[in-house]
C-alpha distance (Angstrom), angle and dihedral (degrees) to the residues before:
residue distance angle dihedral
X1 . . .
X2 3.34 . .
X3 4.16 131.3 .
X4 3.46 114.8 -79.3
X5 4.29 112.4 -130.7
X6 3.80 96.8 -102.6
X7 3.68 84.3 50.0
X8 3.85 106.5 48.1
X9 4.23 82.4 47.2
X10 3.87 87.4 57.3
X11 4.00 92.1 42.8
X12 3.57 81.9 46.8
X13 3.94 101.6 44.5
X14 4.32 78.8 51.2
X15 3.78 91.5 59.1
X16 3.66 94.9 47.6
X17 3.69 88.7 49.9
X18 3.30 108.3 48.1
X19 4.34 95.8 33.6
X20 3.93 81.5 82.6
X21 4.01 94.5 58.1
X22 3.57 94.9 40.2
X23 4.30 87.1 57.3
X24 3.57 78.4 53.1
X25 3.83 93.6 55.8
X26 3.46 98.5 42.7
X27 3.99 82.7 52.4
X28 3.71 98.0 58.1
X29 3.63 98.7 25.0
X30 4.45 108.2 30.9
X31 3.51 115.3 -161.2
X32 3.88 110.9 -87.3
X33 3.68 138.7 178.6
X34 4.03 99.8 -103.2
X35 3.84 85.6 -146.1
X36 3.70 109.2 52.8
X37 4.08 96.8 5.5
X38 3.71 97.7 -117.3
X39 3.61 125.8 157.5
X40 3.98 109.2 -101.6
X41 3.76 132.2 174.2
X42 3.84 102.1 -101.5
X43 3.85 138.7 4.8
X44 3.96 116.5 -76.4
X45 3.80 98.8 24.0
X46 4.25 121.5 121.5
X47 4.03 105.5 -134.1
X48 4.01 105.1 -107.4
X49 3.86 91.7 -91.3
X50 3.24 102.5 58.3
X51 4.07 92.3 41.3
X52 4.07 73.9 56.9
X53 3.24 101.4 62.7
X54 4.47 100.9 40.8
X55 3.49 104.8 112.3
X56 3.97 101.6 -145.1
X57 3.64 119.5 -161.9
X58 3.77 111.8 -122.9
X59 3.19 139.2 158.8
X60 3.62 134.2 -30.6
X61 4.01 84.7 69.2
X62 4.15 134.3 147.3
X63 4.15 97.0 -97.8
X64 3.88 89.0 -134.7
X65 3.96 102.6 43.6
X66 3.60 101.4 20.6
X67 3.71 86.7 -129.7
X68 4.21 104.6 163.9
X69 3.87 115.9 -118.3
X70 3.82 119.0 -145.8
X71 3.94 89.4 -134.8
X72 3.58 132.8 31.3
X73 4.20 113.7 -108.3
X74 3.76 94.5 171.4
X75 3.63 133.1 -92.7
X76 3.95 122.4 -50.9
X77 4.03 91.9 41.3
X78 3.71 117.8 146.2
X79 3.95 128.9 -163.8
X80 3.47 131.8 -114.0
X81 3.68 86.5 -105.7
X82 4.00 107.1 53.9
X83 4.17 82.0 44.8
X84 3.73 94.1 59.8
X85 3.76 101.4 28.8
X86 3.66 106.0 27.1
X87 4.16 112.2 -156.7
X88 3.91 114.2 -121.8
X89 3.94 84.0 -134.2
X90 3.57 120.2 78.3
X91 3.91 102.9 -129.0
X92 3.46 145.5 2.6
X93 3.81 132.6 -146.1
X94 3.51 131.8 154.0
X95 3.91 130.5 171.6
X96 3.58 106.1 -123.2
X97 4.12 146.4 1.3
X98 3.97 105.6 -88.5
X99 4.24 95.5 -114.5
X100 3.57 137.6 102.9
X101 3.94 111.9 -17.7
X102 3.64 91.8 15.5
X103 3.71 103.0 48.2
X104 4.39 80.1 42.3
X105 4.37 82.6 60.7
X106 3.52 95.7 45.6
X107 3.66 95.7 45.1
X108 3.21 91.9 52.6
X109 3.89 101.8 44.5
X110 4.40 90.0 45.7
X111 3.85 100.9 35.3
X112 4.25 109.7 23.6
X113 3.89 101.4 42.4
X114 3.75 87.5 -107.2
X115 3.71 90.4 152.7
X116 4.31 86.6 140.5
X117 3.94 81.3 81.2
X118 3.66 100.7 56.0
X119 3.97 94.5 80.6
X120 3.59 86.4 60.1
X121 3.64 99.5 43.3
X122 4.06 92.2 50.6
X123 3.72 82.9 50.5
X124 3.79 93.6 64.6
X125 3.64 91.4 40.0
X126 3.48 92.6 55.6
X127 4.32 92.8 52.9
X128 3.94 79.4 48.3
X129 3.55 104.5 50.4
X130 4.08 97.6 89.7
X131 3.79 97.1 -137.7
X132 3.76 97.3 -49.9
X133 3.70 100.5 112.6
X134 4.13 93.7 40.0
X135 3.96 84.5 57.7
X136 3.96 101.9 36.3
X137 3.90 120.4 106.1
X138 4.18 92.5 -147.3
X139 3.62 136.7 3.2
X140 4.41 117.6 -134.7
X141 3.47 126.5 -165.8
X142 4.00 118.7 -140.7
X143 3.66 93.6 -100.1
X144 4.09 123.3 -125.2
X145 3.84 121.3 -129.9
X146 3.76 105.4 -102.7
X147 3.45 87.6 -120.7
X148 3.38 97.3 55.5
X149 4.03 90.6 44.2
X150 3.47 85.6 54.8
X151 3.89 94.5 57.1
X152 4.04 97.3 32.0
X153 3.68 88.5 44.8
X154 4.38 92.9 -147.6
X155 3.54 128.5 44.1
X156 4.06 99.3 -127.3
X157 3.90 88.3 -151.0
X158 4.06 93.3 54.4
X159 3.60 90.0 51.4
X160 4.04 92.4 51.2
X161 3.90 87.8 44.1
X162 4.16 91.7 44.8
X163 3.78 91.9 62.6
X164 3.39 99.0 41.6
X165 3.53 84.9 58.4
X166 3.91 90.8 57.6
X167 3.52 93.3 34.6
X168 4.11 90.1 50.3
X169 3.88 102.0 30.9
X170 3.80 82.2 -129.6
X171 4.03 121.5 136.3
X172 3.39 114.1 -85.3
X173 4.47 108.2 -146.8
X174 3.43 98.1 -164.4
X175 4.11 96.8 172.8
X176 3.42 101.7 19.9
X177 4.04 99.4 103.6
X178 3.65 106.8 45.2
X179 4.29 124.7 -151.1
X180 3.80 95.7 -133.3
X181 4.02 103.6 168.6
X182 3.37 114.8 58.9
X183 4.30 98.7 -137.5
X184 3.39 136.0 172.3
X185 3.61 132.7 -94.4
X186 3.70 122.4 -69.9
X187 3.26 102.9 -139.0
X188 3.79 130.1 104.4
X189 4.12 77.8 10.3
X190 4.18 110.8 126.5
X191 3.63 115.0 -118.4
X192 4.09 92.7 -96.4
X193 3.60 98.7 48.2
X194 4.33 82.6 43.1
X195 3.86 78.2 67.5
X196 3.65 105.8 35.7
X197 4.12 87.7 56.3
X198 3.11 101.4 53.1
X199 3.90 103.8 39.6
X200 3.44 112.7 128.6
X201 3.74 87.7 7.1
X202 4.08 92.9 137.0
X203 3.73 149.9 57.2
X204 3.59 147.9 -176.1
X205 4.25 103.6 -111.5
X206 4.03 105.8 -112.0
X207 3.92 106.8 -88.7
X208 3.83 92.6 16.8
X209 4.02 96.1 98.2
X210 4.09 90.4 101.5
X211 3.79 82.5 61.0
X212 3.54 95.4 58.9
X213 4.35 105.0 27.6
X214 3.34 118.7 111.2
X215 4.18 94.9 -17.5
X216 3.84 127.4 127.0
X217 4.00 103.7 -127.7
X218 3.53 133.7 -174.2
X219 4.00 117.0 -138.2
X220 3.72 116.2 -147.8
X221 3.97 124.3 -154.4
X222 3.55 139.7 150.2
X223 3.67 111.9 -111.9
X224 3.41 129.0 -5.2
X225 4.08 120.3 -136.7
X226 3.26 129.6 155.5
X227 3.99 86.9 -8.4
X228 4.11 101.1 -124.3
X229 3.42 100.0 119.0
X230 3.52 91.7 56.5
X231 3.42 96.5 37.8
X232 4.06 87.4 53.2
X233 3.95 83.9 50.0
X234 4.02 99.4 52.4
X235 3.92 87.8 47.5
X236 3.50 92.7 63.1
X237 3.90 92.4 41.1
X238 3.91 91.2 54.3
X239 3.85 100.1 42.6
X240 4.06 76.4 58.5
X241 3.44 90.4 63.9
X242 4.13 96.9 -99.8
X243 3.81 111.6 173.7
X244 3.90 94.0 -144.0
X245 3.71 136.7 -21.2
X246 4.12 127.1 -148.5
X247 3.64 116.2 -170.0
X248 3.86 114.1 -143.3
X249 4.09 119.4 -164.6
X250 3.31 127.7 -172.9
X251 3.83 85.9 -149.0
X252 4.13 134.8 12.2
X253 4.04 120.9 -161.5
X254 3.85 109.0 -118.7
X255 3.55 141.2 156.9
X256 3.55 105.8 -165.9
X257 3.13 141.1 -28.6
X258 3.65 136.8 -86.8
């Protein structure tokens, strides 16, 4: 439905408004590549050599893990890996291999307040997400620890899974899935102790089971590694009674691929 004429002359009398302020920005703060700092045309663009060098993860890829094949076998293919180790999620997708100008974003958005870059970020996600936000009842972030909120300040993942929400018209559930164990961090951590630390690491928040019962969600995180937070995550969204669960990274460590 379109606006009607009192309110395309407000939308309107906004624009004119605020164009002045935003000269202003652009004034004190140009538009700049937030990974190498070059000068670009408008606010939350990468300069063309840096969009150059973003390996994106596209199709050929494993239907379950999003894992990118080096040759295309046709729809429906699965990987060695989602054969023999089957995910409790449903699917995977993620934008982008975690390197370079990628691993440069999400630095930036988790470790140096860069949370300006997280409405472009969820807007990739969202043109990478293969139908599973268009056809998901709610969308959860992989909660924080409070204690660790309290010291980080933001939860990098919330702030991904908050504009996708605007961006999709999809229902944000911002404290349905609850960070219960306090663990360490993941990082430089092998893929079983990854698992062993954060077992048992989640819940559903008291009351919030109709949230989760029976609904096809999407669960939002950063960068996907070894994929036991996540995994630790959907386990607690499925003994809830979830429907389905599709994990959506901004970013997935790989090498090559398969």
């Amino acid at each position: 439905m379109g606006l009607t004429k009192s309110g395309k002359m407000a939308s309107d009398w906004w624009r004119g408004l605020l164009a002045p302020l935003a000269a202003v920005v652009d004034l004190v703060y140009p538009p700049a590549c937030p990974s190498c700092e070059v000068s670009t045309g408008t606010h939350r663009s990468l300069c063309p050599a840096c969009w150059s060098r973003i390996r994106f993860i596209e199709r050929p890829y494993c239907e379950v893990l999003g894992l990118p094949f080096s040759h295309d076998l046709g729809r429906g293919i699965l990987s060695a890996d989602a054969i023999a180790n089957p995910p409790p999620f449903d699917r995977l997708r993620s934008v982008a291999v975690h390197d370079g100008v990628v691993r440069d974003l999400v630095h930036g958005l988790k470790y140096r307040d860069r949370t300006d870059l997280a409405p472009m970020m969820a807007g990739w996600m969202l043109r990478a997400d293969d139908g599973c936000v268009t056809g998901c009842d709610g969308i959860i972030a992989v909660p924080l620890h409070r204690m660790r909120l309290l010291s980080r300040k933001y939860n990098q993942a919330a702030e991904l899974a908050r504009h996708l929400s605007h961006l999709s018209g999809k229902p944000l559930l911002p404290a349905t899935l609850m960070r219960v164990k306090r663990t360490t961090r993941q990082v430089g951590l092998g893929a079983k102790a990854r698992e062993d630390n954060v077992r048992g690491a989640f819940a559903i928040r008291k009351g919030g089971e109709g949230e989760v019962f029976g609904k096809r969600l999407v669960l939002v995180d950063d960068v996907y590694t070894t994929g036991a937070t996540v995994a630790a995550a959907t386990r607690a969204l499925k003994k809830a009674g979830a429907a389905e669960v599709s994990v959506l990274t901004f970013a997935r460590a790989l090498s090559t691929p398969i």
